[in-house]
N, C-alpha and C positions, 0 to 999 in steps of 0.2 A: 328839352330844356327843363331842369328842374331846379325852384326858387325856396330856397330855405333862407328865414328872415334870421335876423341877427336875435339873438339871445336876448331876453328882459331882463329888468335886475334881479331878480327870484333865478330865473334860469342861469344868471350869472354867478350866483352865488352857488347854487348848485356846481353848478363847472370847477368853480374856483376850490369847494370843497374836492371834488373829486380829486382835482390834480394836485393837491398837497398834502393827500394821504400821509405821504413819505418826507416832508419837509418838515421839521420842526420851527415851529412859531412859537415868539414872544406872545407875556398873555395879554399885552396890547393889540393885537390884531384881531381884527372880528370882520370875517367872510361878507358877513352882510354888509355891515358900513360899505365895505371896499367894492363891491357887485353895485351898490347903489351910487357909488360916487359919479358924477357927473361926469369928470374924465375919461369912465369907462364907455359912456355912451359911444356905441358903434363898433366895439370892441367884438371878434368873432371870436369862437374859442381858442383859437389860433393865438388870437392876440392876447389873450387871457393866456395862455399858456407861455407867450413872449415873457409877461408882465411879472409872475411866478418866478423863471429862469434869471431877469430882471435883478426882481426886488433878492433872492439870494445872492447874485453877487454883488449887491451893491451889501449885502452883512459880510458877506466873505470879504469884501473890500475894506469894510470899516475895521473889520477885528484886524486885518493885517496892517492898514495903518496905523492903526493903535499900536500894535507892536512894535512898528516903526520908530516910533514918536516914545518909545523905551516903557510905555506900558504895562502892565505885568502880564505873563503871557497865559491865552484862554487856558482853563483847564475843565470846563465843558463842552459840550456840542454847541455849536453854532447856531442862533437861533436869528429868523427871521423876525422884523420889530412892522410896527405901521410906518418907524420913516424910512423904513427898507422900502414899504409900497413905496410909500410919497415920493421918493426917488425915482422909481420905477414910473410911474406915472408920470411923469417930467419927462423921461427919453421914451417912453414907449407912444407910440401914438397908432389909433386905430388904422387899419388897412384899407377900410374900404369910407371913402370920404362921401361927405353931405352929397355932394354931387352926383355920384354913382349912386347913391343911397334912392335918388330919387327918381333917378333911371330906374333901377332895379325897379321899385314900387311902379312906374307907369307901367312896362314891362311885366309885371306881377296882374295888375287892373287890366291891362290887354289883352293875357290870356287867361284872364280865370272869368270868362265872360259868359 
């Protein structure tokens, strides 16, 4: 049985850096804000990586609504914004709930004795 704790907000942001190497961000979004936001709380990298996939489609979404809606069409790269997150944080919800959370931890105190 091995218990690895969920991520802090420093080690969230870490994560978060990681996995958007490759995603281009509005210069509204700051890694840290979004690892510390209370939403995140309970979040495994997993879910952090949900959260990413997320908040990109919810810009892919926006930019092609807007085209929809007769827009002028992008003629940039597609950039992820903070209400990309904030969308994203609305549907994504952590994996592993309070309740488990506290299992885990008795579980954890049981055997690290």
């Amino acid at each position: 049985l091995l218990y690895v704790e969920l991520p802090t907000p420093a080690e969230r942001a870490d994560i978060l850096r990681t996995l958007t190497k490759n995603t281009p961000m509005a210069g509204d979004v700051n890694l840290d804000d979004i690892a510390a936001d209370k939403r995140c709380d309970g979040y495994s990298g997993a879910d952090l990586a949900g959260l990413i996939r997320e908040a990109a489609v919810a810009a892919l979404r926006s930019v092609f609504l807007a085209q929809d809606a007769g827009a002028a069409q992008t003629t940039g790269s597609i950039l992820v914004s903070r209400e990309n997150f904030d969308t994203a944080l609305s549907r994504i919800a952590p994996s592993v709930s309070a309740f488990d959370m506290k299992k885990y931890e008795a579980l954890r105190r049981e055997y690290n004795k």
